[in-house]
N, C-alpha and C positions, 0 to 999 in steps of 0.2 A: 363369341359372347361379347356382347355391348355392354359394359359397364361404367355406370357415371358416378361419380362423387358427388355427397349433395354434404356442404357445408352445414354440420350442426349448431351452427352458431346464427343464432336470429340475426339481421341488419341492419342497423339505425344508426342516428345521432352518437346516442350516447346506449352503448350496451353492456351490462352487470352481470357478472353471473351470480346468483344467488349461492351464497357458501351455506352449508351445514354446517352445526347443529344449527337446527332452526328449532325456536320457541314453540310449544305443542297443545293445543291446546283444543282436543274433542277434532274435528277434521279440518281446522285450523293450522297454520304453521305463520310463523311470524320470523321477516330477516329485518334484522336493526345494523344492519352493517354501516363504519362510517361510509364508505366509498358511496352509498344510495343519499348523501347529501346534495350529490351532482343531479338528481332531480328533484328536491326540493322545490323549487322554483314551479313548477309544476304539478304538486300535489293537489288532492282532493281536497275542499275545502269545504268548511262547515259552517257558514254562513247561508244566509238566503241563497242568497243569488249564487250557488255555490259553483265555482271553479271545479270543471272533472277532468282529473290526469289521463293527458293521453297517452299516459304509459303501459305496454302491453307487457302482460307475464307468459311467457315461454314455459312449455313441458318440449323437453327433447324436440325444441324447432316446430313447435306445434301451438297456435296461443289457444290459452283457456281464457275462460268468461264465463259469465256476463263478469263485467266489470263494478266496479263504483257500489259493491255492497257492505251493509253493516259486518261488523266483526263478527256481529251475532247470527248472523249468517252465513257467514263463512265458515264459522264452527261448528254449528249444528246442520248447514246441509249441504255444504264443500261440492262437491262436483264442479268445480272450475272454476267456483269464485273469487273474486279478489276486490284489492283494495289497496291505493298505492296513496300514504299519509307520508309527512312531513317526517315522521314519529319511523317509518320501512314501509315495507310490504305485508300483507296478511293476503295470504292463500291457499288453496286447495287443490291438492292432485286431481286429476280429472275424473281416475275411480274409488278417491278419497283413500287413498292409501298414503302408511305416510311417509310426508317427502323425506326423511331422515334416513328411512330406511330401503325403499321401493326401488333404487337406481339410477334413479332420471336425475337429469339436468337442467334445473329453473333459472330464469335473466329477467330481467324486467331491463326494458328496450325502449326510449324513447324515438320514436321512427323519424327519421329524415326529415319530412314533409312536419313536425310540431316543434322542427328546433330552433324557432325563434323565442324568445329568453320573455319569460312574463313576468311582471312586475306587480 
């Protein structure tokens, strides 16, 4: 038998695991942890011309998406969506179950290739 190890931990710059309890709200989950101030510098932004985090949210080494959606989106039709503010993350399991209790393992990851510091 050939058996390989595959690392459950996404790879980036800077990588989070997202802790539980997370904030719940409809198929919504919300992490305000301090340690997510390390991507700040990088959040979505609400402006015109708006700034989009290229922070990816992990399900158990797996990213979900689409990315960059309203909150009100996220809660009412979750399947993978997220959204990475100043403020945490807000996201959705991928078959909208919820993250507090389903098992899995969520990070938000800023990848390698985005870790130059934006101002």
């Amino acid at each position: 038998m050939n058996h390989r190890y595959v690392d459950p931990v996404p790879k980036g710059t800077i990588v989070i695991r997202l802790i539980r309890p997370f904030e719940a709200h409809d198929h919504a989950a919300v992490s305000r942890q301090d340690v997510l101030s390390k991507l700040a510098p990088w959040a979505d932004d609400d402006k015109v011309e708006a700034q989009q985090s290229p922070i990816i949210v992990y399900e158990d080494g797996v990213p979900l998406g689409p990315a960059h959606n309203s909150f009100g989106d996220i809660a009412r039709l979750g399947a993978g969506r997220y959204a990475h503010w100043r403020s945490g993350v807000a996201f959705s399991a991928s078959d909208n179950t919820d993250p507090n209790d389903n098992g899995r393992n969520y990070w938000a990851v800023l990848p390698n290739e985005q870790s130059r510091r934006r101002e």
